[in-house]
LORO-485488 format. One record per residue (C-alpha): x, y negated, z; residue number from 0. Coordinates in nm, 4 decimals. Each point is the difference from the previous one (the first is absolute). Layout:
X, Y, Z, NUM
...
END
This chain:
-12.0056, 4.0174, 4.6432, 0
0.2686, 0.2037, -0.1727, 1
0.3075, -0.2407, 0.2021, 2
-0.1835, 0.0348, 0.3072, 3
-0.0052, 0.3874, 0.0043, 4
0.3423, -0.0468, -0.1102, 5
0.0651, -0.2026, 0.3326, 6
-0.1912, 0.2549, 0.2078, 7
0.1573, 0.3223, -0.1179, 8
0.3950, -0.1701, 0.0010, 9
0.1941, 0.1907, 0.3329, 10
0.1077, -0.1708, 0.2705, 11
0.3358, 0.0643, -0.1153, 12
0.2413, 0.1622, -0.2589, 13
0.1512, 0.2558, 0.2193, 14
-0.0482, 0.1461, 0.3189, 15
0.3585, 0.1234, 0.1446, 16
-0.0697, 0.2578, 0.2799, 17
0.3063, -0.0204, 0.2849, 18
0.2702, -0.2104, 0.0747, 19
0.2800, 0.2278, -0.0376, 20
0.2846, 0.0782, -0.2707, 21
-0.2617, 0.0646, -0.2371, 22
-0.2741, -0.2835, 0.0666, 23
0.2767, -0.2513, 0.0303, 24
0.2225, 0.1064, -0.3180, 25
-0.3750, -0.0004, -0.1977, 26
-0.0685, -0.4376, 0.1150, 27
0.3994, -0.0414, -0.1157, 28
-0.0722, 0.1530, -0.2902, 29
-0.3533, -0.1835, -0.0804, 30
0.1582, -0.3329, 0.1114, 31
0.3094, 0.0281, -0.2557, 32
-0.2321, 0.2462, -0.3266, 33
-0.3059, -0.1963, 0.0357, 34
-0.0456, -0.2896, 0.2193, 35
-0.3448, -0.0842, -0.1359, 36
-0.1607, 0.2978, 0.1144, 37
-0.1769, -0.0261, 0.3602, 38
0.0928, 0.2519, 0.2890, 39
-0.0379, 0.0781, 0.3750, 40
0.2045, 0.2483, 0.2483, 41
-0.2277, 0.1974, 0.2761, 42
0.2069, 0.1133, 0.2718, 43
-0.1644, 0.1671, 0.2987, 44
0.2748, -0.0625, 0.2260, 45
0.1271, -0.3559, 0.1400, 46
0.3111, -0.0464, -0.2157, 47
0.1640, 0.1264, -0.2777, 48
0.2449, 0.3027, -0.0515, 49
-0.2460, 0.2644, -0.0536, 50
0.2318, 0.3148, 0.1427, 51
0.2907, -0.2368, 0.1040, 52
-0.2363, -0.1468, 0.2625, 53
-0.1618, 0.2907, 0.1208, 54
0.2776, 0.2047, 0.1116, 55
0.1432, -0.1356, 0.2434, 56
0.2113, 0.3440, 0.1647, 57
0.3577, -0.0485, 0.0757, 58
0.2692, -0.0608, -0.2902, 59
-0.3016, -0.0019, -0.2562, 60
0.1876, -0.0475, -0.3491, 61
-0.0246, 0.0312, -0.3717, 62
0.0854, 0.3370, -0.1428, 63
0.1024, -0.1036, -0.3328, 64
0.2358, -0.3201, -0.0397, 65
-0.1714, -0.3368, -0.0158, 66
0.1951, -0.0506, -0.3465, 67
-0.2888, 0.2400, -0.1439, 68
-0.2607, -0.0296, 0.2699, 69
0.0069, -0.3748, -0.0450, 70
-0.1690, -0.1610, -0.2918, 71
0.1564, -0.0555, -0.3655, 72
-0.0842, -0.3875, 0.0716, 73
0.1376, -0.0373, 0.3094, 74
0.3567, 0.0388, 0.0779, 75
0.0515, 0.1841, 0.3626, 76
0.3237, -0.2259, 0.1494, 77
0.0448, 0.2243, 0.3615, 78
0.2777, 0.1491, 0.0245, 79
-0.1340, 0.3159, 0.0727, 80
-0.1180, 0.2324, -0.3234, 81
-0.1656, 0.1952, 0.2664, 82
-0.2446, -0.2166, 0.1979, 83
-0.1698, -0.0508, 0.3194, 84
-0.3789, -0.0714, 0.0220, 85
0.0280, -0.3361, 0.0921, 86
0.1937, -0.1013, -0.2538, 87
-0.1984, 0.1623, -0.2448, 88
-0.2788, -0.1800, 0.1731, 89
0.1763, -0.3559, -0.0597, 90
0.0770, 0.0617, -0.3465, 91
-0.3795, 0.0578, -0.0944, 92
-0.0696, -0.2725, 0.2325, 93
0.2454, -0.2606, -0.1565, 94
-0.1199, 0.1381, -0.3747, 95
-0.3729, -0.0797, 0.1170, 96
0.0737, -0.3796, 0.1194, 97
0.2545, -0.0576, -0.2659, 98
-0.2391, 0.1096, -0.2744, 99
-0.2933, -0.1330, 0.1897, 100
-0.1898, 0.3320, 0.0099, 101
-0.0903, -0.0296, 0.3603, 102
-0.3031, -0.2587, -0.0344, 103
-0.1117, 0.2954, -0.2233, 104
-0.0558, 0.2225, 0.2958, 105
-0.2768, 0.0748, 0.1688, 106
0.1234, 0.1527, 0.3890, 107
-0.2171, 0.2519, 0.1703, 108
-0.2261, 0.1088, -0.2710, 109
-0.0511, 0.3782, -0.0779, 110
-0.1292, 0.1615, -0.3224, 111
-0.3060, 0.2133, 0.0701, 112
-0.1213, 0.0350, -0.3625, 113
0.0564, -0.0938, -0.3399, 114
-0.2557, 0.0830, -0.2837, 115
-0.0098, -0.0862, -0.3436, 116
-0.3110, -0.1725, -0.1922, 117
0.0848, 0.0959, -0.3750, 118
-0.3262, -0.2591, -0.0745, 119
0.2170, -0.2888, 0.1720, 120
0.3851, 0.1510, -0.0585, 121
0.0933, -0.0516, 0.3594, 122
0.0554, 0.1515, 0.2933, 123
-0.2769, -0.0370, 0.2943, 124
0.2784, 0.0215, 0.2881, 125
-0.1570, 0.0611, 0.4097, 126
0.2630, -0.1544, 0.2370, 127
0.0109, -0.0226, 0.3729, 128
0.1264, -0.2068, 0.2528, 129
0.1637, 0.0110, 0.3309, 130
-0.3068, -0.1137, 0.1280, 131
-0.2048, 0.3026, -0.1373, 132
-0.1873, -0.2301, -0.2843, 133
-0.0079, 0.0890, -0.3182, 134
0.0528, -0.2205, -0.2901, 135
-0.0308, 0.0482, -0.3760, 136
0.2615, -0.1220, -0.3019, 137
-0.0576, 0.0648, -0.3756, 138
0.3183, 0.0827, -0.1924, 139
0.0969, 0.0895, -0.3617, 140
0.2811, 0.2466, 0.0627, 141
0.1156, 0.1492, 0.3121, 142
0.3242, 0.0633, 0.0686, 143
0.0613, 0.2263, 0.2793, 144
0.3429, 0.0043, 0.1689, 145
-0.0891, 0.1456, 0.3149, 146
0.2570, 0.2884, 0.0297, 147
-0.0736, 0.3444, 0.0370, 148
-0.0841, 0.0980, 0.3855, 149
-0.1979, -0.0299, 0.1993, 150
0.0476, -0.2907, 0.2596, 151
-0.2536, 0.0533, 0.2428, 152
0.0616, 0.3878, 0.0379, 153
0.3548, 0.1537, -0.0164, 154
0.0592, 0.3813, -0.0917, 155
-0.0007, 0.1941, 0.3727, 156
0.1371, 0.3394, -0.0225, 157
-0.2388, 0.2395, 0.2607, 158
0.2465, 0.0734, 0.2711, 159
-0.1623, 0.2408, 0.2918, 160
0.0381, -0.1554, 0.3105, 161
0.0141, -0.3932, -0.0913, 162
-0.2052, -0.1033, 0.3027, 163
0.2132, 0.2035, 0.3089, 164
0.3402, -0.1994, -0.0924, 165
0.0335, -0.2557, 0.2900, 166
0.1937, -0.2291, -0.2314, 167
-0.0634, -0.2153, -0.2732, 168
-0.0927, 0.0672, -0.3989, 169
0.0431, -0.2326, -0.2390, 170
-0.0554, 0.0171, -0.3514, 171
0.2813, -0.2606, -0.1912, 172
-0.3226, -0.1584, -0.2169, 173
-0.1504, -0.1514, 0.3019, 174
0.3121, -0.0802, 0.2074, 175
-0.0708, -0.1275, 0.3538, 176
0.1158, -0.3552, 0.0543, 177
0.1861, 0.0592, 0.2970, 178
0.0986, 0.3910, 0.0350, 179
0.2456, 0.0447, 0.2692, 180
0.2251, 0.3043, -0.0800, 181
0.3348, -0.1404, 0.1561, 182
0.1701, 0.2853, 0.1977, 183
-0.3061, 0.2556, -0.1242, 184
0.0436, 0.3282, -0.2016, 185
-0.1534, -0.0799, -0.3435, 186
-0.0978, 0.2411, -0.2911, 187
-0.0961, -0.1229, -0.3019, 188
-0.2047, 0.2871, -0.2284, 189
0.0514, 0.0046, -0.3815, 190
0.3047, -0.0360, -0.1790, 191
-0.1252, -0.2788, -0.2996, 192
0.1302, -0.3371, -0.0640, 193
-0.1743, -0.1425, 0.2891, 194
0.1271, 0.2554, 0.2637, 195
0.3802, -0.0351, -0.1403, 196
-0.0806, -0.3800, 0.0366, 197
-0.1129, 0.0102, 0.3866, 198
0.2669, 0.2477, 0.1625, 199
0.2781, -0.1822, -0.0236, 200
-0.1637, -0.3534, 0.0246, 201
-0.0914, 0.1191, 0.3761, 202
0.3353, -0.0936, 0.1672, 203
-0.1463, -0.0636, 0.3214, 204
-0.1528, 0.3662, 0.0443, 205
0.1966, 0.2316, 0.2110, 206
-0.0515, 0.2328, -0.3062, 207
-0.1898, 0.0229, -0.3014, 208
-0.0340, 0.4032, -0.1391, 209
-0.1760, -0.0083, -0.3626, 210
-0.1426, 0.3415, -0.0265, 211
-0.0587, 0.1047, -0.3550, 212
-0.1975, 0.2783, -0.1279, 213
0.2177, 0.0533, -0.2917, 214
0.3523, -0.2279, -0.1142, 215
0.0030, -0.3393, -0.2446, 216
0.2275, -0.0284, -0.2718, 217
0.1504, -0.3536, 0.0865, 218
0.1838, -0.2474, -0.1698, 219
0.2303, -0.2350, 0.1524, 220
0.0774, -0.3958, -0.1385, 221
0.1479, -0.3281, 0.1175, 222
-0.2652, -0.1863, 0.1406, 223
0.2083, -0.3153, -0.2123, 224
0.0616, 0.0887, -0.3335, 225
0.3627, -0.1391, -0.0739, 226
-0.0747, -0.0774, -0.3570, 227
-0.3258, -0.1919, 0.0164, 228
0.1612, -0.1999, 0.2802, 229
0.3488, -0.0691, -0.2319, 230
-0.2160, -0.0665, -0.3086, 231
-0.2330, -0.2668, 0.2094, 232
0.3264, -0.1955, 0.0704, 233
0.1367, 0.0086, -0.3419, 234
-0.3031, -0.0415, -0.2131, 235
-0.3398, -0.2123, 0.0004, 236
-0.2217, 0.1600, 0.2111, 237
-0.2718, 0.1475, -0.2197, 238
0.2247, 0.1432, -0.2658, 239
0.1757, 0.1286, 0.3129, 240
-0.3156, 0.1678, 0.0928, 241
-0.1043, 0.1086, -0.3105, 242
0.3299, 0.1894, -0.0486, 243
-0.0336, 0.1689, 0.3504, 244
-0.3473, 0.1287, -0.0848, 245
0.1495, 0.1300, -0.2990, 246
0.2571, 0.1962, 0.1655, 247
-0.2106, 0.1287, 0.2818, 248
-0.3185, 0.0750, -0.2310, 249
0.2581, 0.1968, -0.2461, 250
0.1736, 0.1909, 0.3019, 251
-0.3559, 0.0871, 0.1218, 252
-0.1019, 0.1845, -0.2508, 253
0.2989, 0.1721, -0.0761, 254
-0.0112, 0.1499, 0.3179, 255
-0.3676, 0.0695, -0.0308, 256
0.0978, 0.1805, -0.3131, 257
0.2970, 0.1795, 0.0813, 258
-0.1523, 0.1493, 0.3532, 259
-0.3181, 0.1370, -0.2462, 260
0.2733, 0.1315, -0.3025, 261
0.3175, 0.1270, 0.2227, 262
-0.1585, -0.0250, 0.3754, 263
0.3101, 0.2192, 0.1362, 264
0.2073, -0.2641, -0.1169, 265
-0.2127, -0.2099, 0.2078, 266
-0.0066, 0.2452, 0.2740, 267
0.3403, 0.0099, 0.0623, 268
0.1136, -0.3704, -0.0608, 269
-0.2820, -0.0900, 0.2279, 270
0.1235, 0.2520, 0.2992, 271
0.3552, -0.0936, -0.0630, 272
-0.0672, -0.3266, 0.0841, 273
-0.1978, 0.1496, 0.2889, 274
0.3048, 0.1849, 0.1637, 275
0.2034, -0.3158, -0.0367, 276
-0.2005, -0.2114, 0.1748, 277
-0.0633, 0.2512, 0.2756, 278
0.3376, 0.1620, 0.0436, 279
-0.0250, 0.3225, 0.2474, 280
-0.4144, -0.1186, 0.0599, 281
-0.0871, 0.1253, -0.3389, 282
-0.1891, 0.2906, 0.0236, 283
-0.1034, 0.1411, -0.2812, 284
-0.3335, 0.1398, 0.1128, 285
-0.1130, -0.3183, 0.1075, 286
0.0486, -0.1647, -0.3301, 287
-0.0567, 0.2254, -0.2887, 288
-0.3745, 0.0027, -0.1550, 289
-0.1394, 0.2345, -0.1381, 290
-0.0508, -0.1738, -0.2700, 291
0.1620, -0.1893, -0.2846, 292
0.0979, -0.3952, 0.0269, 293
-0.3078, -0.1636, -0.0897, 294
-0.2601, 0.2253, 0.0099, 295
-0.0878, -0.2304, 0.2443, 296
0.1194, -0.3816, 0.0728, 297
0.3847, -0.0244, 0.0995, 298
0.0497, -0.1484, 0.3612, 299
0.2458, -0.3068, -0.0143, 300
0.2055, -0.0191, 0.2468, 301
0.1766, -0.3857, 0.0052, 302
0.3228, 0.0501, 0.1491, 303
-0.0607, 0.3242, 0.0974, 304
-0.1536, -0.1195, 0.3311, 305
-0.1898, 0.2937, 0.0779, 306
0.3361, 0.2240, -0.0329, 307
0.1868, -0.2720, 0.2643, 308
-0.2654, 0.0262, 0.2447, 309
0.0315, 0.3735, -0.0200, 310
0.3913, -0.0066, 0.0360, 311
-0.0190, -0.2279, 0.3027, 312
-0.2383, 0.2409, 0.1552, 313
-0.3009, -0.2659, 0.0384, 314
-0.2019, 0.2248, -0.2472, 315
-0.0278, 0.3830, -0.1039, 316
-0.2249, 0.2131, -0.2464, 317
-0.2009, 0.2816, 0.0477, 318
-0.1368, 0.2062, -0.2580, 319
-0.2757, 0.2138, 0.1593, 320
-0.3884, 0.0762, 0.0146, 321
-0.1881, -0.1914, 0.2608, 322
-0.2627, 0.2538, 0.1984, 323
-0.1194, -0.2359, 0.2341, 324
0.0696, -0.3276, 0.2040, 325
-0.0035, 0.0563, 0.3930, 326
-0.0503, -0.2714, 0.2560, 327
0.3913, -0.0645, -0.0385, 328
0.0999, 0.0085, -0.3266, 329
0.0381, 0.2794, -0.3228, 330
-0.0672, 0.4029, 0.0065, 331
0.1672, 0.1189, -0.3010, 332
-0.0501, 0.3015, -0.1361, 333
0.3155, 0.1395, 0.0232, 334
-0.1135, -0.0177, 0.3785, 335
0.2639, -0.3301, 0.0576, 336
-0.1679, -0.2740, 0.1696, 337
0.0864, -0.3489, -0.1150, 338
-0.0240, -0.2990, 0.3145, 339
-0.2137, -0.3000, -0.1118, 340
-0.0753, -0.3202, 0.1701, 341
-0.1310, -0.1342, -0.3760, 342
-0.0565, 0.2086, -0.2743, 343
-0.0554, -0.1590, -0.3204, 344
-0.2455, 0.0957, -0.2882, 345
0.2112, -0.0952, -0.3127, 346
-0.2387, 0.3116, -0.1818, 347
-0.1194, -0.2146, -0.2579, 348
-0.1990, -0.2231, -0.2033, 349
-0.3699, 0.0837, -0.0776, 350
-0.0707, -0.0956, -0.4292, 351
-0.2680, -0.1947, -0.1381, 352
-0.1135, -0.1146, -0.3345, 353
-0.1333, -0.3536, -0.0565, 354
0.0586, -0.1252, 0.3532, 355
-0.3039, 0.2018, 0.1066, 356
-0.2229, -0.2344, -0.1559, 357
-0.3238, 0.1530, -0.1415, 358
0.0952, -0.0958, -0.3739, 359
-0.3176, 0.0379, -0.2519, 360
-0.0613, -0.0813, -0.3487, 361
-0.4292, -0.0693, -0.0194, 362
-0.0984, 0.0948, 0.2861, 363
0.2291, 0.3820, -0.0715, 364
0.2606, 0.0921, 0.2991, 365
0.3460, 0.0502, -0.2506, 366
0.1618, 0.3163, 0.1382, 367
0.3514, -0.1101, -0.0556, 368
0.1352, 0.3620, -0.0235, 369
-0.2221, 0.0854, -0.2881, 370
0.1442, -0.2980, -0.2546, 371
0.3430, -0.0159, -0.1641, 372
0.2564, -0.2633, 0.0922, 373
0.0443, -0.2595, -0.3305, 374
0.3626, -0.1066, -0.0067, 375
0.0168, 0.0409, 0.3514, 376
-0.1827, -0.3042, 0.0338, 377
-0.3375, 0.0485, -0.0353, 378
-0.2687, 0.3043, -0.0091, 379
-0.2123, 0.1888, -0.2921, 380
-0.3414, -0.1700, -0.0686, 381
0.0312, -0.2310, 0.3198, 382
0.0008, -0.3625, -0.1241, 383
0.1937, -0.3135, 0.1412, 384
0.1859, 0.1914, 0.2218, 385
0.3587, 0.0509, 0.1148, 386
0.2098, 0.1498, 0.2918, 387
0.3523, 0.0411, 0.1067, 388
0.1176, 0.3105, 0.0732, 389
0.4146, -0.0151, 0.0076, 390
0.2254, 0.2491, -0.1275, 391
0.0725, 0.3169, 0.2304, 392
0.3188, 0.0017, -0.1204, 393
0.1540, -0.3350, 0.0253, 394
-0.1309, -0.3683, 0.1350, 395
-0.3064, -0.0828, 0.0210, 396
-0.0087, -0.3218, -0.1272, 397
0.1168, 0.0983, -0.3515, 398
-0.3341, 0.1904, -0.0865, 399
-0.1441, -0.3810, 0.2180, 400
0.1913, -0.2109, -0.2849, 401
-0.1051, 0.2221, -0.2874, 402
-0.3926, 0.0227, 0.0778, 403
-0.0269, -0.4036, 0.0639, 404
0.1697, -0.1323, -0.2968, 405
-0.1973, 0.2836, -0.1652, 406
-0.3578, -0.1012, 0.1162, 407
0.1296, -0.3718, -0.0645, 408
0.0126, 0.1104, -0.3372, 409
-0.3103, 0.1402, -0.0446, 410
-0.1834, -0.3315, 0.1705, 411
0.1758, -0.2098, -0.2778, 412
-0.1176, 0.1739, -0.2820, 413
-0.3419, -0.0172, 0.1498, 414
-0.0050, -0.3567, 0.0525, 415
0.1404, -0.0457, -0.3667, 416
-0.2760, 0.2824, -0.1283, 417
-0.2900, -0.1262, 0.1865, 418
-0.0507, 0.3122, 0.1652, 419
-0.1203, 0.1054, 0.3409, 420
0.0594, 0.3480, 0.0303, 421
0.2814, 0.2524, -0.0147, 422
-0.0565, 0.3898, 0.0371, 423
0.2543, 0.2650, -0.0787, 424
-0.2182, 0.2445, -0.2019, 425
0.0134, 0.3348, 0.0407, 426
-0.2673, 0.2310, -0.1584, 427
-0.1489, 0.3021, 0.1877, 428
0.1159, 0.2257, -0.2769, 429
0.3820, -0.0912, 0.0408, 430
0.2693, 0.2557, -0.0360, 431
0.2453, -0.1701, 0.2416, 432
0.2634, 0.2227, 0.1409, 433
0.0306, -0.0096, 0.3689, 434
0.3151, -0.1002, 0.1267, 435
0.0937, 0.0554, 0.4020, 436
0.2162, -0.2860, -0.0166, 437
-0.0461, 0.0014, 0.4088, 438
0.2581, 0.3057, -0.0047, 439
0.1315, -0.0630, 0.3254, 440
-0.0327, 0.2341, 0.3510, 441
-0.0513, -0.3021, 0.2190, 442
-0.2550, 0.0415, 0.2448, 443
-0.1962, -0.3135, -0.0535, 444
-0.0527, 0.0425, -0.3539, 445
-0.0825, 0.3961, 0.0574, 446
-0.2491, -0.1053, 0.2328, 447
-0.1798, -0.2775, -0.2507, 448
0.0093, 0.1767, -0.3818, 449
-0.3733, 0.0376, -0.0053, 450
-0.0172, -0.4196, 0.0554, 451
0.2583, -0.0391, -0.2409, 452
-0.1272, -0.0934, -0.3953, 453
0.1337, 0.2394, -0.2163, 454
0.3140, -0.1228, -0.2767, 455
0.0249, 0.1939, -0.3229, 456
0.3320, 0.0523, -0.2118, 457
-0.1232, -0.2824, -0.2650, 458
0.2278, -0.2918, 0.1562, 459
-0.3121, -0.1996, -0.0456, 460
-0.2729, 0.1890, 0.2241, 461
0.3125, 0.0634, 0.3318, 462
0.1799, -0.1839, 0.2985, 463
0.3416, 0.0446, -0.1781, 464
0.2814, 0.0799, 0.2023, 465
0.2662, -0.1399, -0.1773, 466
0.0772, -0.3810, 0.0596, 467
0.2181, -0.0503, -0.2840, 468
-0.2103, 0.1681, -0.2651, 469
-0.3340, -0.1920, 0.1496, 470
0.1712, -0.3230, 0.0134, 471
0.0364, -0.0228, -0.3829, 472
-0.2735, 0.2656, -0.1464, 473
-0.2459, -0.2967, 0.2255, 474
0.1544, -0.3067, -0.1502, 475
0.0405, 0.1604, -0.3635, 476
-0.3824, 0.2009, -0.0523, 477
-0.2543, -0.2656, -0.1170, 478
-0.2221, -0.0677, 0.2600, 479
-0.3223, -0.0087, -0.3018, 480
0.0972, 0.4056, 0.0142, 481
-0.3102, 0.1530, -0.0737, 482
-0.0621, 0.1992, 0.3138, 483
-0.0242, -0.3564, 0.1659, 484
-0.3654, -0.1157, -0.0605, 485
-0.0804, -0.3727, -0.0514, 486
-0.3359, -0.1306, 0.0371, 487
-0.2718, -0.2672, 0.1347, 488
-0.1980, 0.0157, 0.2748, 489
-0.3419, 0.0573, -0.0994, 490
-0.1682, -0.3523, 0.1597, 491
0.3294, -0.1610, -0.2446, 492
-0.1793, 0.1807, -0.2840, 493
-0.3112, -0.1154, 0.0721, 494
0.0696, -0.3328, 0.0242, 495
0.1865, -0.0041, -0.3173, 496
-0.2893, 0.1426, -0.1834, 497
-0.2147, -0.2728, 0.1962, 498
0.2000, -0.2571, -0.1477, 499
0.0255, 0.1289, -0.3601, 500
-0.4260, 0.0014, -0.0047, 501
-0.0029, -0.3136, 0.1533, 502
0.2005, -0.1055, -0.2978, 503
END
């Protein structure tokens, strides 16, 4: 009896991997190389993979870190652009899934609706839906969630007064029509992020794209090739070549990050110094001085200073100004100037989420993700068998990817050799943590989602570190068996045992 509840209460598989993005894919490549033996299955609600690299689909749509950090530490990236296009972002995680023969792994068109955890069984219950509508159950041990952190059915929409008078067309970049006709047109794009500096000048065909900006972006501007990673990749073997790149890029990252938080008017005035040169008599200095320091919020890249040509050549111009209302032809600002549209473009923002918006539970309880502590960035206080990605704010995404799924590999293999089912980072209700804002930027996206965000304390253990290089070593070096991480058995496993020792 004892090996057939043993049978019944096994989960369908090891680990559940939720999207088919960076995260989801660098999580199989990790499993398939750290430990083949252990069972796992990709949900992806949409039709292929790429996660954000296949939804946005707005002109020029690129990385905004090079692809020598926002690629993976196992895969070599072999364009010759650093700073990538979405397709060939998309055929590098589609060429890493058939090479490594992740894609059978994937199941297409399958949402997460709910995941709760039985503590009796030590799995997760998980409620997915179809295309179709139908809903379907799966049972997994641990789930791993890389499914990004927006929203992807619902993108932030700043209130403008007005909206429905204008006469022309609004777009906003996350849902991108397929076949948006603005040759010849007036086109403003609103926001001045990464994705607005992306789309005006990628919009050649437009008789003239004006991004109008509430307030100025501190930018920085690179080679979209970088010179050394292409020289290295013909002189050396291709993965040292790679690794040495990384190096170089991961290194210069944070020294920047560093230097802009120790000495930002250093930073400040290299930054617009490099400005003025690329503009020449265009620079104008109201137009693109913050009023605030060089990473208080994300730097805009600017490959090849594109967005600085277009404005030379006349094809593009900024605007820094209030918006009071849109009119049946275009922009009322309120300085009282009036700004002609034919498209106006809604580059305002992402809207957060936590945990995909999946209705996560442990027993039945709803877990309020902004009342638990991160665990090495990784994983969440007193939530078992869980892990997310959430990438660094201040460099590539993909490092904090790398990190949390060689991590969680890890912990699976000392389960496996322990004979253990479950893994909770334990923090007591009495705990003196100290509360660290470690989200101390002013961009608007993460302003708008603290009170979703889980809280990270100055302990480097209970925080989303913000520091690649420290977290890259402090992760490999602290013993996984660190006594905040909890090991135990599920209690059917216990049961059983105790059946069998009787029975004996």
């Amino acid at each position: 009896m004892g090996v057939e509840q043993s049978i019944a209460t096994a989960p369908d598989i090891d680990v559940l991997i939720v999207g088919a993005g960076i995260s989801g894919i660098g999580m199989a490549a990790h499993m398939k190389m750290l430990c083949p033996d252990r069972s796992f299955t990709i949900v992806e609600r949409r039709a292929q993979i790429g996660g954000t690299w296949d939804l946005f689909r707005y002109p020029g749509v690129r990385s905004d870190s090079d692809m020598h950090t926002l690629g993976f530490i196992f895969e070599p990236w072999k364009h010759e652009k650093s700073i990538a296009d979405g397709p060939a972002i998309l055929e590098y995680l589609n060429r890493i899934a058939d090479e490594r023969d992740i894609r059978r792994h994937i199941r297409f068109d399958s949402k997460v609706l709910s995941a709760d955890f039985d503590s009796t069984a030590g799995y997760w219950v998980v409620t997915l839906q179809g295309e179709d509508g139908q809903r379907s159950r799966l049972t997994a041990r641990w789930l791993y969630l890389g499914s990004g952190y927006y929203d992807y059915d619902k993108p932030y929409e700043a209130e403008f007064k007005g909206r429905e008078n204008f006469k022309g067309e609004i777009v906003h970049p996350q849902f991108w029509p397929e076949n948006l006709d603005y040759a010849g047109k007036q086109v403003v794009v609103i926001g001045s992020g990464a994705t607005a500096v992306t789309i005006v000048p990628s919009m050649p065909e437009a008789a003239h794209v004006t991004m109008l900006q509430r307030t100025p972006t501190w930018y920085a501007i690179r080679p979209a090739k970088d010179g050394i990673a292409n020289f290295l990749r013909k002189v050396l073997p291709e993965e040292l070549a790679y690794r040495i790149t990384r190096f170089k890029n991961v290194t210069m990252q944070n020294l920047v990050f560093k230097k802009a938080r120790s000495q930002p008017q250093k930073v400040k005035d290299y930054l617009t110094n490099k400005l003025k040169e690329a503009l020449g008599d265009k620079y104008d200095a109201r137009t693109f001085t913050p009023p605030y320091d060089p990473w208080d919020q994300r730097l805009c890249l600017v490959p090849d200073g594109d967005l600085f040509e277009a404005i030379k050549a006349g094809r593009a111009s900024i605007v820094t100004d209030h918006i009071d209302r849109f009119d049946a032809t275009g922009i009322e600002l309120k300085s009282g100037k009036h700004l002609d549209a034919d498209v106006i473009i809604t580059a305002t923002g992402l809207k957060m989420v936590m945990a995909g918006n999946i209705a996560i539970s442990v027993d039945g309880v709803p877990v309020d993700f902004a009342d638990r502590y991160y665990y090495k960035g990784a994983m969440f206080s007193n939530v078992p068998n869980l892990a997310a990605v959430f990438g660094y704010l201040n460099a590539s995404w993909t490092l904090r990817a790398d990190i949390n799924a060689r991590y969680i590999c890890d912990v699976l293999n000392k389960m496996k050799a322990d004979g253990t089912q479950i893994a909770v980072p334990r923090l007591a209700p009495n705990h003196q943590l100290d509360e660290d804002d470690i989200y101390d930027f002013s961009s608007g996206y993460i302003n708008r989602a603290r009170h979703l965000l889980p809280k990270s304390a100055s302990d480097m253990r209970w925080r989303l570190n913000q520091d690649y290089v420290r977290d890259n070593k402090w992760m490999r070096d602290d013993p996984i068996d660190d006594g905040v991480l909890e090991f135990g058995k599920a209690r059917v496993a216990v049961q059983q045992e105790g059946q069998l020792e009787h029975a004996q």
